[in-house]
C-alpha positions in Angstrom: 0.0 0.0 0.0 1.5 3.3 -0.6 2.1 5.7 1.8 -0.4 8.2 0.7 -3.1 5.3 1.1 -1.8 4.1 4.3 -2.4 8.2 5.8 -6.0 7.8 4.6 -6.6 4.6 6.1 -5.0 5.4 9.5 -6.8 8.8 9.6 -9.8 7.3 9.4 -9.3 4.7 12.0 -8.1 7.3 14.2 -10.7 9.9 13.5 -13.3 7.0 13.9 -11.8 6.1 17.5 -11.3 9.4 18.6 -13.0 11.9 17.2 -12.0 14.3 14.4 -11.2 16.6 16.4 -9.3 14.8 19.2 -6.4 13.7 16.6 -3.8 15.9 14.9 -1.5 15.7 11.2 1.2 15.1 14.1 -0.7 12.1 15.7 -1.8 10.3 12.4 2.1 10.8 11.7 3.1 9.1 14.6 1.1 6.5 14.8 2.5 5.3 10.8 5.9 6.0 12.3 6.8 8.6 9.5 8.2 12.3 9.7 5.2 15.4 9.4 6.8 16.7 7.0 6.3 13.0 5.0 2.8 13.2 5.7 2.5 16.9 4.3 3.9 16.5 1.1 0.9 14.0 0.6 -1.9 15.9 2.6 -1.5 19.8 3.7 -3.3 19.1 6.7 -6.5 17.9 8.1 -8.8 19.3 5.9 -7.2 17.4 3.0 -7.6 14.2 4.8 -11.0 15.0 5.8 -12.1 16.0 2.1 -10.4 13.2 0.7 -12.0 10.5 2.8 -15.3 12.7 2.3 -15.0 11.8 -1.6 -13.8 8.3 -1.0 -17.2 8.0 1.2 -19.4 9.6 -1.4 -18.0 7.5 -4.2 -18.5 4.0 -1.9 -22.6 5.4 -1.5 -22.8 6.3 -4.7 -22.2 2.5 -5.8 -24.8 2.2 -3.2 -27.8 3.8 -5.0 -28.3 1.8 -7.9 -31.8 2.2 -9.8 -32.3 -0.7 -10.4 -31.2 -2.7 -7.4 -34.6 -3.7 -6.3 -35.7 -5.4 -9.4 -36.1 -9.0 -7.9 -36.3 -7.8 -4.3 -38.0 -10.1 -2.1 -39.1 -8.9 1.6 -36.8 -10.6 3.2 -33.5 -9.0 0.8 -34.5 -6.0 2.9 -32.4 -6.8 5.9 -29.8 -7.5 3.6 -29.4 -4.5 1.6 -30.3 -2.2 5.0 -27.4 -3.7 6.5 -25.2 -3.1 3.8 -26.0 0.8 4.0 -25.7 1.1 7.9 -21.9 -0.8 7.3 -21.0 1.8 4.5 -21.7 4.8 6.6 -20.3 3.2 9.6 -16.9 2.8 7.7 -16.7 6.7 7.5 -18.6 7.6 10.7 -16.7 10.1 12.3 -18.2 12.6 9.3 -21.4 12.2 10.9 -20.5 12.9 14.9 -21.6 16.5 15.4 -22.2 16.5 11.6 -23.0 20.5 11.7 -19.6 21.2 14.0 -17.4 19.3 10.8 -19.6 21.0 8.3 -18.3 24.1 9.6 -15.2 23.3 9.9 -14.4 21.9 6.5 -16.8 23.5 4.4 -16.0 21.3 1.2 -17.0 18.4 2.5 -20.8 20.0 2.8 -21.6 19.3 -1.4 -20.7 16.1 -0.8 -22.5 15.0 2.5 -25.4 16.5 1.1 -25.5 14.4 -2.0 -24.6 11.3 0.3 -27.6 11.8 2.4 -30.2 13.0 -0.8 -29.0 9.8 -2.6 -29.9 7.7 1.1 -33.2 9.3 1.0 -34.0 8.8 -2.4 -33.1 5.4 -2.2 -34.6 4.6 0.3 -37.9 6.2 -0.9 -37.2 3.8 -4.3 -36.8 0.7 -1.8 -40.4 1.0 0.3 -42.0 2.1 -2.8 -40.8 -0.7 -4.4 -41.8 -3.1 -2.0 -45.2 -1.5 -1.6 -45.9 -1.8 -5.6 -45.6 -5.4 -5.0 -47.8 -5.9 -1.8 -44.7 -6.6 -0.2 -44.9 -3.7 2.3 -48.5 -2.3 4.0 -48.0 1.5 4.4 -50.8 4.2 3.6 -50.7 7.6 2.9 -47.9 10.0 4.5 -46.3 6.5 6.0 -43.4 5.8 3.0 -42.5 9.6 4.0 -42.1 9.4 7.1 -41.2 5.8 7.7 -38.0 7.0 5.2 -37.0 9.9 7.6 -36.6 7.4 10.5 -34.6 4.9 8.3 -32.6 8.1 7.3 -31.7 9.0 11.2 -30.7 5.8 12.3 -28.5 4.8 9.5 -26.7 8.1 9.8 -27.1 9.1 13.8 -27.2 5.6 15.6 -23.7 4.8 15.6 -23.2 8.2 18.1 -26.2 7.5 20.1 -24.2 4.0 20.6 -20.8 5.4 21.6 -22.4 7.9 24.0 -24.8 5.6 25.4 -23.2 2.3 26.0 -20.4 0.0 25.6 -21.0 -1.6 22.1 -18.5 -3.0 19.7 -18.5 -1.8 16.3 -20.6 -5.2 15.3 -23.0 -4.5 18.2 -23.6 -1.0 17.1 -24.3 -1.8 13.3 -26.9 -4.4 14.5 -28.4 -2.1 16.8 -29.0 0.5 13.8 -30.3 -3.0 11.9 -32.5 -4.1 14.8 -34.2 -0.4 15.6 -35.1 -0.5 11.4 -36.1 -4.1 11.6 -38.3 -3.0 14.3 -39.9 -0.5 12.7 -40.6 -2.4 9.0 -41.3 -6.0 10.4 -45.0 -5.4 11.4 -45.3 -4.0 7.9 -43.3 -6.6 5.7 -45.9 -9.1 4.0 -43.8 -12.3 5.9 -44.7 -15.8 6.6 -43.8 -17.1 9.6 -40.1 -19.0 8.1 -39.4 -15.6 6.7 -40.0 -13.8 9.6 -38.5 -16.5 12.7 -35.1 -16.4 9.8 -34.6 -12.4 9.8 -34.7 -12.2 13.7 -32.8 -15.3 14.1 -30.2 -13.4 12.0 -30.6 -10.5 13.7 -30.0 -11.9 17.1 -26.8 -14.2 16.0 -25.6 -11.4 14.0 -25.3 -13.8 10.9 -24.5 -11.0 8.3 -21.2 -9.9 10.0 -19.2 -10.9 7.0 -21.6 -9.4 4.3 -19.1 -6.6 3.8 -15.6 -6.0 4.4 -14.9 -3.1 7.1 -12.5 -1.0 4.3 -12.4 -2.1 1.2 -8.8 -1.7 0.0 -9.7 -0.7 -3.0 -11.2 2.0 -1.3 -8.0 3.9 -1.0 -6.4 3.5 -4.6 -7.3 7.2 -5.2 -5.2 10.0 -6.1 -5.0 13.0 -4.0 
């Protein structure tokens, strides 16, 4: 891996662990055991960490909101694919701890965030409709609305209700997020009783641990 990959990959691990704003150029330096002035002939700072991995993240969702992924979905693939986008953001989630403080702060990572969390939206919007056009999903009137903003908040906000509020491992936390959607959708889902029993028996066992890798390593073959 070269060295300009291996600065993104242990800022991110350190700015997932600690907070962006509890680790300096200096400490990501450090830690990868090479001089800050190595580290700043690849990035000039922070901020070009943080927009980097910003870009990296909105390329990764992007691949996420397909059109046509729901062609053949079957109730039970929703687990599946909502999993999937709880461990994508979770990969990147120190860009959405105090999401308006880093804003802020690094103002070019706001065009992208934005687009990240319109694309969630609208996909998720395409996923219940989806599943209601096939009598897959009971929902009536204002319900795909709003049932969409709570998807929304806990795929982007539960991982930091987790670290402030208990103990969990990063595992735990994405199956929290998982279980509080599950929750929510199960009573709605057009199931039969295999179907059903199988989603919580995964849910409890945490049986899609391996769907996804934690980083992709191809993540990181970008230029800066």
């Amino acid at each position: 891996m070269k060295t300009s990959q291996r600065i993104l990959l242990t800022a991110l691990t350190m700015f997932n662990r600690h907070g962006e704003n509890g680790v300096t150029s200096v400490d990501i330096a450090m830690e990868l055991d090479i001089s800050p002035g190595n580290l700043y002939y690849h990035y000039k700072g922070k901020e070009s960490m943080v927009a980097a991995l910003m870009r990296m993240h909105d390329k990764q969702m992007q691949r996420m909101f397909v059109a046509n992924a729901f062609d053949s979905l079957t109730a039970e693939d929703v687990m599946y694919y909502l999993y999937l986008l709880v461990d994508s953001l979770h990969v990147f989630r120190f860009l959405y701890r105090s999401p308006a403080d880093i804003v802020e702060k690094y103002p070019l990572i706001e065009k992208p965030r934005k687009n990240i969390l319109l694309g969630l939206n609208k996909q998720l919007l395409r996923l219940l409709t989806t599943l209601k056009d096939k009598d897959l999903l009971v929902a009536f009137g204002s319900d795909l609305t709003l049932l969409v903003d709570l998807l929304s908040l806990i795929i982007t906000q539960s991982c930091q209700f987790d670290e402030t509020n208990s103990h969990m491992d990063e595992t735990s936390q994405r199956y929290h997020a998982l279980s509080l959607m599950m929750v929510s959708l199960l009573p709605r889902l057009v199931l039969s009783d295999a179907e059903q029993s199988s989603i919580l028996d995964a849910l409890q066992s945490h049986a899609l641990a391996n769907v996804t890798e934690l980083v992709p390593q191809d993540m990181f073959n970008t230029k800066e």
